[in-house]
Biotite code that builds the C-alpha atoms (Angstrom):
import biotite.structure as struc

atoms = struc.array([
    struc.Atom([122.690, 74.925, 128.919], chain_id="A", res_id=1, res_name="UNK", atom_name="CA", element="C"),
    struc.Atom([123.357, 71.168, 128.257], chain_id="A", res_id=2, res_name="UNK", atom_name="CA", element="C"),
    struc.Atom([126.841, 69.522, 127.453], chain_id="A", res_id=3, res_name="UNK", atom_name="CA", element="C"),
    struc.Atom([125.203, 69.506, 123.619], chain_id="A", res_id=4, res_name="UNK", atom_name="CA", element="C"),
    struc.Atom([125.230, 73.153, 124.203], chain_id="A", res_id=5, res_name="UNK", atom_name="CA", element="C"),
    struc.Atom([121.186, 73.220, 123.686], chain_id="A", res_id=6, res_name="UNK", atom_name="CA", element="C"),
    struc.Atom([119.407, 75.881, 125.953], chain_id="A", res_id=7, res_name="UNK", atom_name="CA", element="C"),
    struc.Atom([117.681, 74.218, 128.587], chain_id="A", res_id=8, res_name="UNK", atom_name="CA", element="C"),
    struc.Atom([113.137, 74.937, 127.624], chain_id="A", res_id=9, res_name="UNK", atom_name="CA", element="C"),
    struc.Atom([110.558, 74.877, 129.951], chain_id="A", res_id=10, res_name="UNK", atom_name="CA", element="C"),
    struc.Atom([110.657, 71.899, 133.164], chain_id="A", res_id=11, res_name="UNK", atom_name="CA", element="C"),
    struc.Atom([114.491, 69.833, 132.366], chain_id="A", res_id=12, res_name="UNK", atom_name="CA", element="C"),
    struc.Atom([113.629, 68.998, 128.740], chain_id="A", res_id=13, res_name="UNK", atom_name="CA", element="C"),
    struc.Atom([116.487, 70.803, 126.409], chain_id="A", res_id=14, res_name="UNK", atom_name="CA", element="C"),
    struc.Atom([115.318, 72.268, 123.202], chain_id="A", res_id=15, res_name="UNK", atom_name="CA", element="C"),
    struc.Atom([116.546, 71.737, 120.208], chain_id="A", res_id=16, res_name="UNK", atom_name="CA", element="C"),
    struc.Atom([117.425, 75.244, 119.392], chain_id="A", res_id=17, res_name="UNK", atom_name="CA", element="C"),
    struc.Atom([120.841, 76.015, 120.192], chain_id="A", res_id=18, res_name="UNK", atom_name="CA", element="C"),
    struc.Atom([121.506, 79.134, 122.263], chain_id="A", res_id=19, res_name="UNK", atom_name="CA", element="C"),
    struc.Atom([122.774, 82.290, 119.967], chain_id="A", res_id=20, res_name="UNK", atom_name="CA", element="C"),
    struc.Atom([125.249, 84.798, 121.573], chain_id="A", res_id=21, res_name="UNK", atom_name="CA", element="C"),
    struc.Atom([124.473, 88.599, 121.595], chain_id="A", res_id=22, res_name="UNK", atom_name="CA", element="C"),
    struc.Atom([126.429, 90.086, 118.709], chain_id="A", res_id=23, res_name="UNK", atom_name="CA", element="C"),
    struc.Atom([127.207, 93.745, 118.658], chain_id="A", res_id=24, res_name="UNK", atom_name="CA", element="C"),
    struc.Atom([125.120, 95.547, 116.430], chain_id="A", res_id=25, res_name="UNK", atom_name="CA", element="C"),
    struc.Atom([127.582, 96.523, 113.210], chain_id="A", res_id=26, res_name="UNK", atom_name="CA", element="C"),
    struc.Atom([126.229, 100.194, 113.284], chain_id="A", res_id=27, res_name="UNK", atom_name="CA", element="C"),
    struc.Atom([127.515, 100.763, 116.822], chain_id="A", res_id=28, res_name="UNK", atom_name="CA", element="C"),
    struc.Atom([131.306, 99.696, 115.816], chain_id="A", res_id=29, res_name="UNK", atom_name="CA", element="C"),
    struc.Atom([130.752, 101.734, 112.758], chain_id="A", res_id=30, res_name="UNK", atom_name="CA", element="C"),
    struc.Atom([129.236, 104.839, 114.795], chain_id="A", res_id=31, res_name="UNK", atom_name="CA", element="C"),
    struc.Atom([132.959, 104.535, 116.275], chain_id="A", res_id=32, res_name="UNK", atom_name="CA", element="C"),
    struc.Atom([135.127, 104.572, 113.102], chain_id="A", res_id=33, res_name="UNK", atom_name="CA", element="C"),
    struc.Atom([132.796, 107.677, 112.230], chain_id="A", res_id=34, res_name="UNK", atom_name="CA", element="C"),
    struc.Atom([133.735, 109.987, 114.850], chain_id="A", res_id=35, res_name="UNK", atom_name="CA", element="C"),
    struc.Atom([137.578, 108.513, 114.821], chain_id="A", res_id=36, res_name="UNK", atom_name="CA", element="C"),
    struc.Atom([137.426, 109.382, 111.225], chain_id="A", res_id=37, res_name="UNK", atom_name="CA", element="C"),
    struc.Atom([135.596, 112.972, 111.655], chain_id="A", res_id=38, res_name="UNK", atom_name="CA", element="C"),
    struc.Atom([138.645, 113.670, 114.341], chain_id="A", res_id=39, res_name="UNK", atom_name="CA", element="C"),
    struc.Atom([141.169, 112.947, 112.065], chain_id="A", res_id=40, res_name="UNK", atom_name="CA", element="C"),
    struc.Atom([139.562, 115.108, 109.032], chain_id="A", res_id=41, res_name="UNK", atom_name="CA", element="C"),
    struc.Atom([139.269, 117.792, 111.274], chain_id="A", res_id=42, res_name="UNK", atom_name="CA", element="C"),
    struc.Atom([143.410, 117.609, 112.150], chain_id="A", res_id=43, res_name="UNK", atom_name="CA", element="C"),
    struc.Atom([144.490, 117.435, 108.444], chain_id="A", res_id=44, res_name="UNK", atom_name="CA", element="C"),
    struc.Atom([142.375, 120.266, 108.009], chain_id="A", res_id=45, res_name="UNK", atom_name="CA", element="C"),
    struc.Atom([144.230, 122.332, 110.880], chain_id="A", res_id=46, res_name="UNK", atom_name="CA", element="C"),
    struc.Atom([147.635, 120.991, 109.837], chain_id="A", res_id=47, res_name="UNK", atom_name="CA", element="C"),
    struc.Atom([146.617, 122.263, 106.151], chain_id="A", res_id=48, res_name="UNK", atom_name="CA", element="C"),
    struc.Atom([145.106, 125.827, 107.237], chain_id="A", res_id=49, res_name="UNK", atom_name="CA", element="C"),
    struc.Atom([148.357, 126.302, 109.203], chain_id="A", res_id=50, res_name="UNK", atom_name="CA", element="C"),
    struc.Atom([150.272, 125.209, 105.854], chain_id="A", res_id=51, res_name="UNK", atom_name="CA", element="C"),
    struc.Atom([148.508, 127.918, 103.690], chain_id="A", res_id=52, res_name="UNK", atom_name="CA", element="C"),
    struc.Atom([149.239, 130.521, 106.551], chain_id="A", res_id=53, res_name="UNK", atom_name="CA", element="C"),
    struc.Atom([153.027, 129.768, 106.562], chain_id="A", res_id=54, res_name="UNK", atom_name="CA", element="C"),
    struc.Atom([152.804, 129.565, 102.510], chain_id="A", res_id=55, res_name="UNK", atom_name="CA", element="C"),
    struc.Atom([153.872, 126.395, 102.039], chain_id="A", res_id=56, res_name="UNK", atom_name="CA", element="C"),
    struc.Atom([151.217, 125.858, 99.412], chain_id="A", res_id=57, res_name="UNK", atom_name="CA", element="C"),
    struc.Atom([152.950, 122.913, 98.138], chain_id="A", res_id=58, res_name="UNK", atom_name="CA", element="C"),
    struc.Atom([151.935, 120.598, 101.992], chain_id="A", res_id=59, res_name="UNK", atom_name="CA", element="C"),
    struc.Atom([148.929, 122.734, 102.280], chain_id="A", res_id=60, res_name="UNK", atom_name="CA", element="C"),
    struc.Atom([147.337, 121.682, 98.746], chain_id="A", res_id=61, res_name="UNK", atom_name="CA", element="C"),
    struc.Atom([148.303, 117.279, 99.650], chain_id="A", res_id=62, res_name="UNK", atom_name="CA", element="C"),
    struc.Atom([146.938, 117.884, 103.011], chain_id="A", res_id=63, res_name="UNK", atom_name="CA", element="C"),
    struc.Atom([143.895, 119.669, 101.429], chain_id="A", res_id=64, res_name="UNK", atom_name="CA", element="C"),
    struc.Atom([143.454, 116.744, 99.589], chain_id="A", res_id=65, res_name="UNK", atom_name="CA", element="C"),
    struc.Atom([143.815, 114.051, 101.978], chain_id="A", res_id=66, res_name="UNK", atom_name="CA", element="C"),
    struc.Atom([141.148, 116.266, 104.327], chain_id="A", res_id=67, res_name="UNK", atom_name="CA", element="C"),
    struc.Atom([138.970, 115.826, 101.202], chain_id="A", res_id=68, res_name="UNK", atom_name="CA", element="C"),
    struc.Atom([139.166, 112.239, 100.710], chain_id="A", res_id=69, res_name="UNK", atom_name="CA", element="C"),
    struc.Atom([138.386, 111.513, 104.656], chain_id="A", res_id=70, res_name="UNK", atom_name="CA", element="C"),
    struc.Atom([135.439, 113.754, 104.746], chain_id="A", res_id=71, res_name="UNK", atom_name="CA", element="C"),
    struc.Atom([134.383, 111.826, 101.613], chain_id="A", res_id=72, res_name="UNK", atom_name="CA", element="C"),
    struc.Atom([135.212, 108.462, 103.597], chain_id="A", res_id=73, res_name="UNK", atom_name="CA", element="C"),
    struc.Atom([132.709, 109.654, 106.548], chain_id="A", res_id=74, res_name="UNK", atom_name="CA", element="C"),
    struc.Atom([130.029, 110.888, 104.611], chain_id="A", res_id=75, res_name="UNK", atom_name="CA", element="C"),
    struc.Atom([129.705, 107.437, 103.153], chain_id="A", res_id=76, res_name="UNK", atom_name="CA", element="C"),
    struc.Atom([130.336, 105.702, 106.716], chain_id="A", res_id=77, res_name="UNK", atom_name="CA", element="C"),
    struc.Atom([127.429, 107.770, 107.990], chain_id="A", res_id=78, res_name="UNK", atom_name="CA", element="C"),
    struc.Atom([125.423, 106.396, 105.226], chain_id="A", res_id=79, res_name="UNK", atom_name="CA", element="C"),
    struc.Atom([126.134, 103.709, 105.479], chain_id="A", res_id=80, res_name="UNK", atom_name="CA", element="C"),
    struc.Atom([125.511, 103.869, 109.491], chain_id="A", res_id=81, res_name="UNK", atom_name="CA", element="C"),
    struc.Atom([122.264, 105.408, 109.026], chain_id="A", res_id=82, res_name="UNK", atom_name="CA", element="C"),
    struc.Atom([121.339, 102.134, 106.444], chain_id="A", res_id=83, res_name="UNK", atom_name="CA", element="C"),
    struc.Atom([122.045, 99.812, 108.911], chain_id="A", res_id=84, res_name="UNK", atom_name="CA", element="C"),
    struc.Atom([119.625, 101.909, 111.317], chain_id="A", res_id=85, res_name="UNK", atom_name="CA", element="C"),
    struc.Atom([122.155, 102.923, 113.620], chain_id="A", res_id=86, res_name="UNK", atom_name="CA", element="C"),
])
């Protein structure tokens, strides 16, 4: 590469198009928020079945609904994931 930052083309003559860095596909970071996000539904919804067992309906119904709202989070992620053609 020259001190222009051009990428050096065939023989010593430097082109004029300027060399692009690799850039991580979006999908793949994505891919990685997915399964974070699929761990974490799948805790709440342990912490909550252990809620209803000890009848403390009262936890067990918020953490119900927080369980719902991250499986609803992934679901779109993975949508959006598969969009992106990841």
């Amino acid at each position: 590469m020259t001190p222009q930052g051009y990428c050096l083309g065939p023989g010593t003559v430097p082109s004029r198009t300027p060399r692009v860095p690799d850039v991580p596909r979006p999908s793949a970071e994505l891919g990685s928020i997915a399964t974070t996000l699929d761990e974490l539904a799948r805790r709440m919804r342990s912490l909550a079945d252990e809620h209803h067992a000890r009848k403390d309906e009262e936890t067990a119904v918020e953490l119900d609904e927080i369980e719902r709202s991250l499986a609803s989070g992934l679901r779109r992620l993975e949508r959006l994931v598969r969009t992106l053609g990841g």
